[in-house]
KOLPAKE-281782 format. One record per residue (C-alpha): x, y, z. Coordinates in nm, 3 decimals. Layout:
! residues N
<px X py Y pz Z> $
...
END
This chain:
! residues 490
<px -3.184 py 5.203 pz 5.510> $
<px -2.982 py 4.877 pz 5.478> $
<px -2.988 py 4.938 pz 5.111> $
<px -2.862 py 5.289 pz 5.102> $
<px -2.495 py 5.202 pz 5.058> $
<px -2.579 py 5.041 pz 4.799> $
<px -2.817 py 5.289 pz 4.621> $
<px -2.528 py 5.552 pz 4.660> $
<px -2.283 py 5.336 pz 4.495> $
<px -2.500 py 5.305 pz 4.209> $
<px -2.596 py 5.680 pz 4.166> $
<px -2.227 py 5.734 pz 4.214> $
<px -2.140 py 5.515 pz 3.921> $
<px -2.449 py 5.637 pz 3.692> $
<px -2.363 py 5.979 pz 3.742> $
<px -1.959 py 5.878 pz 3.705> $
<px -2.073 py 5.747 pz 3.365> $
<px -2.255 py 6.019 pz 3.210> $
<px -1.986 py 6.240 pz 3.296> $
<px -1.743 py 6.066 pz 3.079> $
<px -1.930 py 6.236 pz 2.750> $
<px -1.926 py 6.577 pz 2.899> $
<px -1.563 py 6.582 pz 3.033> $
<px -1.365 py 6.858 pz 3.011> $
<px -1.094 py 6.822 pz 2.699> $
<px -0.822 py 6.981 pz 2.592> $
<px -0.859 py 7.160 pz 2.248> $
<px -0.665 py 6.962 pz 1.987> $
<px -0.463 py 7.032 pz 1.663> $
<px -0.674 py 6.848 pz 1.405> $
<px -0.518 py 6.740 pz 1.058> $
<px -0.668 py 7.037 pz 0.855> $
<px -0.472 py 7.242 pz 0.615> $
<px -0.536 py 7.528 pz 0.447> $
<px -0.282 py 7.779 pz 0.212> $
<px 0.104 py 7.630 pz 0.128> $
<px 0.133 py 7.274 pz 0.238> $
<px 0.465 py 7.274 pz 0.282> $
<px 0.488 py 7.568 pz 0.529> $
<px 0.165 py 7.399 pz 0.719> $
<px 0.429 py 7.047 pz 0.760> $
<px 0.722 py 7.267 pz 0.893> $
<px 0.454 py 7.408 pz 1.145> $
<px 0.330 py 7.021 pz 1.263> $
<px 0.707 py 6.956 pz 1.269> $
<px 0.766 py 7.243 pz 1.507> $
<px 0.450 py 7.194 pz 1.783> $
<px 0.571 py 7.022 pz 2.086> $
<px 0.210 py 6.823 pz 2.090> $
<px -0.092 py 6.905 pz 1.882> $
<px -0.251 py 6.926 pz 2.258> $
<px -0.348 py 7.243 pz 2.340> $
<px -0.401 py 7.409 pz 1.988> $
<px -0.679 py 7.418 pz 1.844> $
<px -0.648 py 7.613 pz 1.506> $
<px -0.285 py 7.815 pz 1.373> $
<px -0.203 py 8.064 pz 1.116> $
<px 0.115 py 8.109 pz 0.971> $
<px 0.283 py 8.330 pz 0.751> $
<px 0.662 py 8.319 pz 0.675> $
<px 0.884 py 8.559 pz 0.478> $
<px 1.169 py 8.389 pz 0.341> $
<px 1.367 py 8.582 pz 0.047> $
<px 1.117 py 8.844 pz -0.020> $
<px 0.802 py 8.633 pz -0.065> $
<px 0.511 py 8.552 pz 0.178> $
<px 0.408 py 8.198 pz 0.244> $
<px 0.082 py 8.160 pz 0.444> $
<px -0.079 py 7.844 pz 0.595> $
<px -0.382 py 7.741 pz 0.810> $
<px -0.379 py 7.423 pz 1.037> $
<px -0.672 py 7.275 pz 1.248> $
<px -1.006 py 7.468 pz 1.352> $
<px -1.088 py 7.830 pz 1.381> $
<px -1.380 py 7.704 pz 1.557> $
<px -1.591 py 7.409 pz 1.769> $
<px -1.808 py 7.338 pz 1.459> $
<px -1.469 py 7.227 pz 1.253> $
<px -1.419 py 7.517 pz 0.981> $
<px -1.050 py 7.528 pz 0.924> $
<px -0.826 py 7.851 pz 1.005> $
<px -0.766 py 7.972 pz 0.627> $
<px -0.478 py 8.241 pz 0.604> $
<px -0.694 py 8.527 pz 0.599> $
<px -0.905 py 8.379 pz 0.917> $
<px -0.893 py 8.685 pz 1.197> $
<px -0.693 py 8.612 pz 1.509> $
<px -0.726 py 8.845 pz 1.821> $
<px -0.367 py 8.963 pz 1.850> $
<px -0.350 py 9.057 pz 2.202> $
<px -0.009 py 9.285 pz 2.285> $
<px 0.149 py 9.241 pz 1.898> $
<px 0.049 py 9.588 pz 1.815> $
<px 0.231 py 9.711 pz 2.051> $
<px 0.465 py 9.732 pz 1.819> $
<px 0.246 py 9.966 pz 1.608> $
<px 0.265 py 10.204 pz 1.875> $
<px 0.607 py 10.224 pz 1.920> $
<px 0.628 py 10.246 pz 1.499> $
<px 0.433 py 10.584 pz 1.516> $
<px 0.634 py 10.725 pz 1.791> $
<px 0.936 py 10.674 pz 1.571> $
<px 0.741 py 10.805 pz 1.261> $
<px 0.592 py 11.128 pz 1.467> $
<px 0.959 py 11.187 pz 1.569> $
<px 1.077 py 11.149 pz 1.204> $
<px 0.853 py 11.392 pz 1.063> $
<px 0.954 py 11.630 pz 1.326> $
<px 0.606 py 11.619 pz 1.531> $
<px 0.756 py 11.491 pz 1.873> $
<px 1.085 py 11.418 pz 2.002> $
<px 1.143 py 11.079 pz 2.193> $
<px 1.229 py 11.300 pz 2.526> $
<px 0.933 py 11.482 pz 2.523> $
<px 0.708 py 11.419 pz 2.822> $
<px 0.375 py 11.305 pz 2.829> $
<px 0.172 py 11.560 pz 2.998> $
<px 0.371 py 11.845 pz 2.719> $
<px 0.215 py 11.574 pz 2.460> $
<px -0.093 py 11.530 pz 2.634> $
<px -0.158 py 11.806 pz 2.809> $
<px -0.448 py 11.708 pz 3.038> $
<px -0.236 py 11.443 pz 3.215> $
<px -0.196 py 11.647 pz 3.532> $
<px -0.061 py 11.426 pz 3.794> $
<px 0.313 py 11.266 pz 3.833> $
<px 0.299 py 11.049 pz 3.534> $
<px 0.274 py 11.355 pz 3.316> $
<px 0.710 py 11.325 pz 3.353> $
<px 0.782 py 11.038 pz 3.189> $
<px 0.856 py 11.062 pz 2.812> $
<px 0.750 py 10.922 pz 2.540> $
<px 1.102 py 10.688 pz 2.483> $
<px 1.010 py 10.560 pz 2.843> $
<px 0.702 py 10.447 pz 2.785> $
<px 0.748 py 10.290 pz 2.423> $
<px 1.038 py 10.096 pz 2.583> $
<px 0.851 py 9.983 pz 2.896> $
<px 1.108 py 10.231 pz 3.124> $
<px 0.819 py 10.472 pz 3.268> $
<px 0.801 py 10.281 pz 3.578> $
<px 0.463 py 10.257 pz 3.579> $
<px 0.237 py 9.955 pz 3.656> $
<px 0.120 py 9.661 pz 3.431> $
<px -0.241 py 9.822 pz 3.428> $
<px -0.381 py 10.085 pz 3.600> $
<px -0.607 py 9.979 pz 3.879> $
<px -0.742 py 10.215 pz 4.168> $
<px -0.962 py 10.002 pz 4.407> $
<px -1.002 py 9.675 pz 4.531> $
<px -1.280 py 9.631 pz 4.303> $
<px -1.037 py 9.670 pz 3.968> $
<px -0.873 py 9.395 pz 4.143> $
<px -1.146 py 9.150 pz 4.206> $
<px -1.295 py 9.234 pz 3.865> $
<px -0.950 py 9.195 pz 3.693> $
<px -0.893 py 8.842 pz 3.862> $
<px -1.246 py 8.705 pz 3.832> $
<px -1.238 py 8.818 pz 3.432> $
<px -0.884 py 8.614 pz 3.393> $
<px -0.987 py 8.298 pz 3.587> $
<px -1.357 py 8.271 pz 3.425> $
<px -1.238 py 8.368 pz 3.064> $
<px -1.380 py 8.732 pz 3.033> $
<px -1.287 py 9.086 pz 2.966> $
<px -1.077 py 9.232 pz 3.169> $
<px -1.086 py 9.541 pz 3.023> $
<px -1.441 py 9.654 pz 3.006> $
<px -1.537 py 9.998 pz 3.051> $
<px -1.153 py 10.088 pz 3.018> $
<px -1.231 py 10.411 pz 2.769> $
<px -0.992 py 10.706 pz 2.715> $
<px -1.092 py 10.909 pz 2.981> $
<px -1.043 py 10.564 pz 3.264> $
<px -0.664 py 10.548 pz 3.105> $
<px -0.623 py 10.914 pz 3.187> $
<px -0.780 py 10.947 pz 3.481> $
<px -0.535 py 10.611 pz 3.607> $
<px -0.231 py 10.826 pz 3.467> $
<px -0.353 py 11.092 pz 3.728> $
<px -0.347 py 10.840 pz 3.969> $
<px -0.020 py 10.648 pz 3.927> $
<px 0.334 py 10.795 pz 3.973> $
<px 0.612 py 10.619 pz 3.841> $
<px 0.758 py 10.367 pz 4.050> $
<px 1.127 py 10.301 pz 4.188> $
<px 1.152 py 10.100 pz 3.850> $
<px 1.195 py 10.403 pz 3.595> $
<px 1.475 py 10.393 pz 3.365> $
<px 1.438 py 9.951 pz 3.347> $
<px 1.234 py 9.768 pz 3.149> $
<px 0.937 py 9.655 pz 3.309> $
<px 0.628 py 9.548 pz 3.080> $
<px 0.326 py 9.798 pz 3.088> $
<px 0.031 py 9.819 pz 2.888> $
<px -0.069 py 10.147 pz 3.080> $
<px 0.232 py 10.281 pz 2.958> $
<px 0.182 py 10.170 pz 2.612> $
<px -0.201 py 10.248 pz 2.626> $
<px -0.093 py 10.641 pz 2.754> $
<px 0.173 py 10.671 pz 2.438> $
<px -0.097 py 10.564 pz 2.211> $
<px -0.367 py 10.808 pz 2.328> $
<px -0.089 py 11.101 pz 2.397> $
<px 0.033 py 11.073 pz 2.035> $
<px -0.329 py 11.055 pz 1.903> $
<px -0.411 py 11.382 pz 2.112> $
<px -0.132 py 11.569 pz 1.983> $
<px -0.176 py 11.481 pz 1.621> $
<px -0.610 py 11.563 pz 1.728> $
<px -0.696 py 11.270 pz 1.595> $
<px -0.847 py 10.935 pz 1.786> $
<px -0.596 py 10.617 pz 1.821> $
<px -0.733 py 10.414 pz 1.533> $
<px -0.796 py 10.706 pz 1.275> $
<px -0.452 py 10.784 pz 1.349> $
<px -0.265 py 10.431 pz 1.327> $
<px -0.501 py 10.348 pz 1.018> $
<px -0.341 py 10.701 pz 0.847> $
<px 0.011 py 10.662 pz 0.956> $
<px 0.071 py 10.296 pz 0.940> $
<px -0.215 py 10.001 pz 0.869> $
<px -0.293 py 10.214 pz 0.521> $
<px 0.061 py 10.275 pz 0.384> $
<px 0.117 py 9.920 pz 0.437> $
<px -0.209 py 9.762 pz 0.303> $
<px -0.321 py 9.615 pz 0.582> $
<px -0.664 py 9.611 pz 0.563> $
<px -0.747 py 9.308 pz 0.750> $
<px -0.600 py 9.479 pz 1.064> $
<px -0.908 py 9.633 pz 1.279> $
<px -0.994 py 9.742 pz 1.592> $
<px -1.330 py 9.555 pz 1.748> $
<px -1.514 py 9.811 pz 1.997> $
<px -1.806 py 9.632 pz 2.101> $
<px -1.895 py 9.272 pz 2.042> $
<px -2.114 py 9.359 pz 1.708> $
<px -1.802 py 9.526 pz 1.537> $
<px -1.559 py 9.173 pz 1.560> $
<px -1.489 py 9.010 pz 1.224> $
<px -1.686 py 8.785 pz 1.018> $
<px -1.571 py 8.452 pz 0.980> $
<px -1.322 py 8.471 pz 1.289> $
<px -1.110 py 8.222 pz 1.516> $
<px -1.325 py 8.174 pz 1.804> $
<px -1.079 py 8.135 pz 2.127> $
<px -1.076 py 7.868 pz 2.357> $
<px -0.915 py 7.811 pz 2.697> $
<px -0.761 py 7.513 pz 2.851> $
<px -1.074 py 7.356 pz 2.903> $
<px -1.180 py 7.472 pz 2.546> $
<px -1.437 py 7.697 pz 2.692> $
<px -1.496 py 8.056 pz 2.456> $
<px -1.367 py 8.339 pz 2.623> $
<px -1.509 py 8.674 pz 2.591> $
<px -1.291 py 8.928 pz 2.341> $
<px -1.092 py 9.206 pz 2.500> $
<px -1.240 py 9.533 pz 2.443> $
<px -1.168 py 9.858 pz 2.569> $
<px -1.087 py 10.160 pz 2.418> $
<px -0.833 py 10.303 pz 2.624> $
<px -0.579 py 10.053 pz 2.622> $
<px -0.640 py 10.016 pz 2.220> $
<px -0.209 py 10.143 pz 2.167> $
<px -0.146 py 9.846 pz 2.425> $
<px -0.355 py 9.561 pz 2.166> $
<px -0.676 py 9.547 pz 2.350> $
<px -0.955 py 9.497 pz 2.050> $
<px -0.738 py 9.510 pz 1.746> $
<px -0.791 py 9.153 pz 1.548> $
<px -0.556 py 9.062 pz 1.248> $
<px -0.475 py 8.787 pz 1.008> $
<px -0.143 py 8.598 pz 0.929> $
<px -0.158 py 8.748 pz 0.572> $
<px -0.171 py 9.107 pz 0.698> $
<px 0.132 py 9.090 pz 0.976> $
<px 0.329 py 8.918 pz 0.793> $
<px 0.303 py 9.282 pz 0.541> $
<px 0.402 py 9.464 pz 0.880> $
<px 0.692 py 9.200 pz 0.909> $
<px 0.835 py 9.207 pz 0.591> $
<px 0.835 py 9.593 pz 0.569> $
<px 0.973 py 9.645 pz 0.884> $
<px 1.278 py 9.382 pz 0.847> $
<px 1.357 py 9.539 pz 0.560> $
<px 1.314 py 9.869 pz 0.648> $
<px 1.019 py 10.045 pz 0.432> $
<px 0.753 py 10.063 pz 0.710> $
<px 0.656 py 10.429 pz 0.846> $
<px 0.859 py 10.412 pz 1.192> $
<px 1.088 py 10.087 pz 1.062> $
<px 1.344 py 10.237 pz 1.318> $
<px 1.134 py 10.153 pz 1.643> $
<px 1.298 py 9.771 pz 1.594> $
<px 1.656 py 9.933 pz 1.647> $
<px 1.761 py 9.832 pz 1.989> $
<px 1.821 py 10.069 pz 2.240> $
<px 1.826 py 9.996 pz 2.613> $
<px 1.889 py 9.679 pz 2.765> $
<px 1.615 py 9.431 pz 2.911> $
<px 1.819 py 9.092 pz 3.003> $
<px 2.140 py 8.992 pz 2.957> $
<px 2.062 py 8.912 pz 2.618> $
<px 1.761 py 9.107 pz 2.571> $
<px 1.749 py 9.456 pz 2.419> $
<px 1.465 py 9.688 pz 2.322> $
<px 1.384 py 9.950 pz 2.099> $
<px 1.037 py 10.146 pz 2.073> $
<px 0.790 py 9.834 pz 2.113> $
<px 1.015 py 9.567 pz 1.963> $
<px 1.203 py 9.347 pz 2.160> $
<px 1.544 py 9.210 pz 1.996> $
<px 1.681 py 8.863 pz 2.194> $
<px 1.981 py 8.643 pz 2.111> $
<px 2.001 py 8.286 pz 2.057> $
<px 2.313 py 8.152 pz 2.030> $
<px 2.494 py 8.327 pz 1.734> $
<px 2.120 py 8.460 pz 1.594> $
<px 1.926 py 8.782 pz 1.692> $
<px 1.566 py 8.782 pz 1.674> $
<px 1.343 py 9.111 pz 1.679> $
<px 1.006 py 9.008 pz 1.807> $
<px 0.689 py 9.068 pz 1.965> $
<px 0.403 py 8.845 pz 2.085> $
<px 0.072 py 8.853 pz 2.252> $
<px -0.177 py 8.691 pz 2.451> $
<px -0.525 py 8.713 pz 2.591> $
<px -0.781 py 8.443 pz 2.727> $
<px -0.798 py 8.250 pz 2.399> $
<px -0.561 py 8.387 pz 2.169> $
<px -0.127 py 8.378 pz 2.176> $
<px 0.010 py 8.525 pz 1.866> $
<px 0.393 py 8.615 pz 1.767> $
<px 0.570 py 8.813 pz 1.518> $
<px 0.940 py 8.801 pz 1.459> $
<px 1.264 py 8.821 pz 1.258> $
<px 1.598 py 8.784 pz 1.219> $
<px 1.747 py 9.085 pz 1.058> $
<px 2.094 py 8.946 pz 0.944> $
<px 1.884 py 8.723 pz 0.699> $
<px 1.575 py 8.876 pz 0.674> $
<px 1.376 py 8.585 pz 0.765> $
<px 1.036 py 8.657 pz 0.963> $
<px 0.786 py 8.450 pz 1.038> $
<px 0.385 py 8.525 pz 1.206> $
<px 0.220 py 8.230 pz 1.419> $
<px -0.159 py 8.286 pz 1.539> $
<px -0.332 py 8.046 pz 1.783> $
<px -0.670 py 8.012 pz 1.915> $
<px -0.644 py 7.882 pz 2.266> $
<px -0.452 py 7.960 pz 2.526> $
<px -0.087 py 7.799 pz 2.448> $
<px 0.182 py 7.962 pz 2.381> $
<px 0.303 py 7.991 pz 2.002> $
<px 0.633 py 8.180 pz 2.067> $
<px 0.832 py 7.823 pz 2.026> $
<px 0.679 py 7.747 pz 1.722> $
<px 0.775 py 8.075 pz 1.550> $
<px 1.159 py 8.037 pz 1.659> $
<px 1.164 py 7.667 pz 1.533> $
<px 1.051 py 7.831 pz 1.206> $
<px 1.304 py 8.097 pz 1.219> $
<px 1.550 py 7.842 pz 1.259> $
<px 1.604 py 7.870 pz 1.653> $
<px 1.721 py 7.539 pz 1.783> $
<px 1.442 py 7.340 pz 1.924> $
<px 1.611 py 7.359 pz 2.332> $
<px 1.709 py 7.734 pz 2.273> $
<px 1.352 py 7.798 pz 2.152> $
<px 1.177 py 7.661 pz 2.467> $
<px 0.860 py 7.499 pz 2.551> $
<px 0.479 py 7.674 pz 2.493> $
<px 0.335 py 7.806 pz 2.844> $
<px -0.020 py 7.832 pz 2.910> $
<px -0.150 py 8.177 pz 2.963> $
<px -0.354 py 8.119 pz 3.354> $
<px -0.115 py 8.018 pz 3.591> $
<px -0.069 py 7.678 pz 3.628> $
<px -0.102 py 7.611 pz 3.986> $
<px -0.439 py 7.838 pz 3.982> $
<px -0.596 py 7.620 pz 3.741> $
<px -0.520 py 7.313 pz 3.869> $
<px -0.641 py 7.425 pz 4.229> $
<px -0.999 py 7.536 pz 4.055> $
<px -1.050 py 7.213 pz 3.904> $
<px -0.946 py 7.027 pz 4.142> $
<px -1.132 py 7.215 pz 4.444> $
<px -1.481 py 7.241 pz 4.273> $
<px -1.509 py 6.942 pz 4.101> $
<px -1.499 py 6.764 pz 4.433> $
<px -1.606 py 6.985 pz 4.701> $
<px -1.959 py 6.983 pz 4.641> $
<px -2.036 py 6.606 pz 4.628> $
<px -1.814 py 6.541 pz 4.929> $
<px -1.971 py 6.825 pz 5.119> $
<px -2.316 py 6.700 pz 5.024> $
<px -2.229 py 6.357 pz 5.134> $
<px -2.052 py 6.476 pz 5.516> $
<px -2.442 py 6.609 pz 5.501> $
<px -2.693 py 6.395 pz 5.417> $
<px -2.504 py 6.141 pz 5.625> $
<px -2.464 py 6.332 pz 5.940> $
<px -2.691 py 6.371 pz 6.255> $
<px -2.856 py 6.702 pz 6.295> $
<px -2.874 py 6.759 pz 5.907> $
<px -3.260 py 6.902 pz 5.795> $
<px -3.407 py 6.973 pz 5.442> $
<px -3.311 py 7.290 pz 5.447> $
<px -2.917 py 7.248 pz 5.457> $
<px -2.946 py 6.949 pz 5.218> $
<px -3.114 py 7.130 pz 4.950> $
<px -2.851 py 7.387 pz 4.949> $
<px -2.605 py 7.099 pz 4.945> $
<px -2.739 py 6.965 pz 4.642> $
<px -2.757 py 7.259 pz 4.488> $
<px -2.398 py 7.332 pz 4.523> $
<px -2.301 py 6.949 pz 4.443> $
<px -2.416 py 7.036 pz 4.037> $
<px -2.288 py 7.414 pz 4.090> $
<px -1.902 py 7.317 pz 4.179> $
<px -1.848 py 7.067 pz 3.909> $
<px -1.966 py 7.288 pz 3.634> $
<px -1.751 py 7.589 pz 3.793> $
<px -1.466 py 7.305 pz 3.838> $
<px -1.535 py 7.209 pz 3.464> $
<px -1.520 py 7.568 pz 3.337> $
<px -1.272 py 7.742 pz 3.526> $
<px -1.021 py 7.444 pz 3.560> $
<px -0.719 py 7.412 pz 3.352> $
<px -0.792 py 7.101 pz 3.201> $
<px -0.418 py 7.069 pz 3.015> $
<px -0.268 py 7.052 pz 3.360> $
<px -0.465 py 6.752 pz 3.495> $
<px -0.634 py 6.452 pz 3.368> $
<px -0.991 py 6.528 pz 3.217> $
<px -1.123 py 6.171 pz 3.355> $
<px -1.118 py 6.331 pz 3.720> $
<px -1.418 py 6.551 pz 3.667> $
<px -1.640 py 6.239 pz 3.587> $
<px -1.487 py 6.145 pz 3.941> $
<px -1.613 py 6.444 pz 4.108> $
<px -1.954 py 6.439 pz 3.930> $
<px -1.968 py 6.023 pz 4.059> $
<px -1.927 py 6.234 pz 4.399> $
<px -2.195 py 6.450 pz 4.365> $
<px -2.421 py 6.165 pz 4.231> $
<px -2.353 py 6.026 pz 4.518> $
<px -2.435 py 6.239 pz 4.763> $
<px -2.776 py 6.354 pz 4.570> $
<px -2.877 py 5.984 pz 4.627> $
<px -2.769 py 5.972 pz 4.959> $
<px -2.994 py 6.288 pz 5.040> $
<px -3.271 py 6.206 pz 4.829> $
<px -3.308 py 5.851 pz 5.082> $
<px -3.275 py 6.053 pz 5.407> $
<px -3.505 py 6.320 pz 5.282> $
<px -3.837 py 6.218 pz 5.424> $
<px -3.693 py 6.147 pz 5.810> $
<px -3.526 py 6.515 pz 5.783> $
<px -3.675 py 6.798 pz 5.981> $
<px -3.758 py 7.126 pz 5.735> $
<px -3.523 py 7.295 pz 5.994> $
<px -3.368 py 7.227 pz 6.274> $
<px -3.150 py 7.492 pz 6.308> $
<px -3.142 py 7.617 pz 6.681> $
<px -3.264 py 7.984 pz 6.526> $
<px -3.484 py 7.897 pz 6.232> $
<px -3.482 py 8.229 pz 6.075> $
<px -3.085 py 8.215 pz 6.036> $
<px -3.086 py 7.891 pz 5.890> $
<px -3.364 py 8.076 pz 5.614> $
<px -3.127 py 8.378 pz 5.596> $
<px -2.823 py 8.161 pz 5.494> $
<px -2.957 py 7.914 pz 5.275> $
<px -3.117 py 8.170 pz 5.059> $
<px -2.830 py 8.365 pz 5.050> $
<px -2.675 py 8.054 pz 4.903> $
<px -2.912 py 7.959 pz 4.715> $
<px -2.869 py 8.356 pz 4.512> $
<px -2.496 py 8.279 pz 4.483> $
<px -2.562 py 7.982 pz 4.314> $
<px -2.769 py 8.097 pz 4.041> $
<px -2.561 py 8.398 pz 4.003> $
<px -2.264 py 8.157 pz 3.947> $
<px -2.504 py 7.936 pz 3.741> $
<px -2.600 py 8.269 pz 3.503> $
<px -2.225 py 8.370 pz 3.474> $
<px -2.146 py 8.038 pz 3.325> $
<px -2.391 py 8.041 pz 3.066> $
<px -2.339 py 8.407 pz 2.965> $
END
């Protein structure tokens, strides 16, 4: 026993060590460059740090022509983003949306005041008021999603913190039915962002034109404008060839966002730098079905305005018309500045913001145009990868070391001491905190495996005061690990 100090110092370091070459680390900007060089060096010249990024497309419009670029990696293997590489776009075609409102009430098919259960007549409950302005401006008053249970809730949080899809099973008839079930808040008539809202406008104008959302927008909008690279993914076998593959802050892959429902709102629709910028272009200068949906019309912020989708800000003596989006792995932004007919389209493939990057290139001051944000909240992610990259080792150590302990409560220890790191190295937001402190936490748990391992043959099986209970909970454990264990590698 004299030696087991000794022998858990050295596990500790051993284990320390090989953590080092499996650390979690933050996705990187490499030197690859693909399309217009030129545009590719104003984009370098306009990232904060190339931490955080992984892969960008860009696209600027600048006197009538289209400049695209590529910079870094679409994916882990290395391939570079090339200009026609497929982004997931997030909330950008939003936009869209709001573009065939305006182009439905231009060719006389619905007025802006019209409400939603006249346009969509089997809305039935309160929502069925609002109109269709309201809810391409973000005025309906209704929530950010529509969520009836504490189990949307749990399922929504657990998809954002472990990078999946929070939007599964959200079909046509789930956006309805959470129409039915939401009445618009003491928020109406101010803008407060809502993809339900946006989702409902999409699927009420599709149902009074009795078509579906995507045979519609194709029709109205993606065709007239040639983009073809624009598409809407509905399962996992229908995403693009040869796409960006996201990657969070701890450059984990996170699942795509699919769900049919909340299509109007972004969810599933995938795009390329080359295609917005078509989108761009025609609706600075007017000739895109809808164009009007960028004019301003009720006020956001103090220097915020919006019109049917578009949101118009001012910096200083400019005014930029913009949109942007975000998921689990992907930010994206689209913007212009009408007075000089500038625009500019900036795709990423983590979980950084890009929105700085496109304002620099529209000619923003750096300070006005801000710093990128990630997408989880900071505090959250630091608190994951903080909390289960040590917990397990120290808790394994408090019990190996302790009187009373038995076989039974150390092998669930153990178990848990490999379990928390790999949740901790997953989940954690790796951009916020030093990657070095995992191998830290895994020299913990390396630790406290050795330490058990030397007690193990003195230790009772179980010496729990009710034997049965102890069974009962360490199984139970032992089932949450390995569902954990299965999550992570799905």
């Amino acid at each position: 026993m004299r030696k087991t100090p000794l022998v858990v110092l050295v596990a500790g370091l051993v284990a320390g060590l090989a953590g080092i070459g499996v650390m979690p680390r933050e996705p990187r900007l490499t030197a690859q460059v693909t399309g217009d060089a030129d545009l590719a060096a104003a984009t370098r010249d306009a990232v904060d740090a190339p931490g955080g990024y992984r892969g960008l497309a860009v696209a600027l419009i600048d006197g009538g022509q289209i400049r695209t670029a590529g910079l870094g990696d679409r994916d882990r293997r290395g391939n570079p983003v090339e200009p026609d590489t497929a982004f997931e776009v997030g909330s950008v075609p939003k936009v869209l949306t709001g573009m065939l409102l305006a182009q439905r009430v231009g060719t006389g098919a619905v007025r802006p005041d019209d409400t939603l259960g006249a346009t969509w007549p089997t809305v039935t409950g309160a929502a069925r008021e609002v109109t269709l302005a309201e809810l391409a401006s973000h005025r309906s008053g209704l929530p950010r999603v529509g969520l009836d249970s504490v189990t949307d809730w749990l399922r929504l949080f657990w998809a954002n913190v472990a990078a999946g899809n929070p939007y599964a099973g959200q079909d046509v008839d789930r956006v309805r039915a959470a129409a039915d079930g939401h009445a618009p808040g003491d928020g109406r008539g101010e803008v407060n962002y809502s993809n339900l809202g946006m989702a409902l406008l999409g699927q009420a104008l599709a149902a009074d034109a009795g078509a579906d959302y995507p045979e519609l927008l194709d029709r109205e909008l993606l065709t007239p404008l040639g983009m073809t690279s624009t598409v809407q993914a509905t399962s996992a076998d229908a995403l693009p060839a040869e796409r960006a593959e996201g990657a969070g802050a701890s450059g984990r892959s996170p699942d795509a966002w699919i769900g049919a429902g909340y299509a109007p709102a972004g969810i599933g629709y995938w795009s390329t730098a080359a295609d917005l910028a078509r989108l761009v272009a025609a609706t600075a200068d007017g000739t895109a079905p809808g164009a009007d949906a960028r004019d301003p019309r009720f006020d956001d912020t103090e220097r915020a305005r919006i019109g049917y989708g578009w949101f118009t800000t001012r910096y200083g003596d400019r005014e930029i018309t913009w949109h942007n989006g975000a998921t689990s792995g992907f930010h994206s932004y689209v913007g212009f500045d009408r007075a000089t007919g500038r625009g500019v389209v900036v795709l990423g493939n983590t979980d950084r913001g890009v929105e700085p990057i496109g304002l620099r290139l529209l000619g923003v001051p750096r300070e006005q145009a801000g710093s990128a944000s990630p997408g989880l909240p900071t505090w959250v992610g630091i608190g994951i990868a903080l909390l289960f990259t040590f917990i397990g080792g120290l808790s394994l150590l408090g019990t190996a070391l302790r009187a009373g302990a038995d076989r039974l409560t150390v092998l669930s220890g153990a178990v848990w001491a490999l379990v928390y790191p790999a949740l901790g190295h997953q989940l954690g937001d790796w951009s916020a905190i030093p990657g070095w402190l995992w191998p830290l936490g895994l020299a913990t748990s390396g630790a406290g495996l050795a330490a058990a391992v030397r007690r193990w043959r003195e230790l009772p099986v179980n010496g729990a005061a009710r034997p049965w209970l102890r069974v009962v909970s360490v199984v139970g454990s032992l089932t949450l690990a390995a569902a954990l264990t299965v999550a992570l590698l799905s």
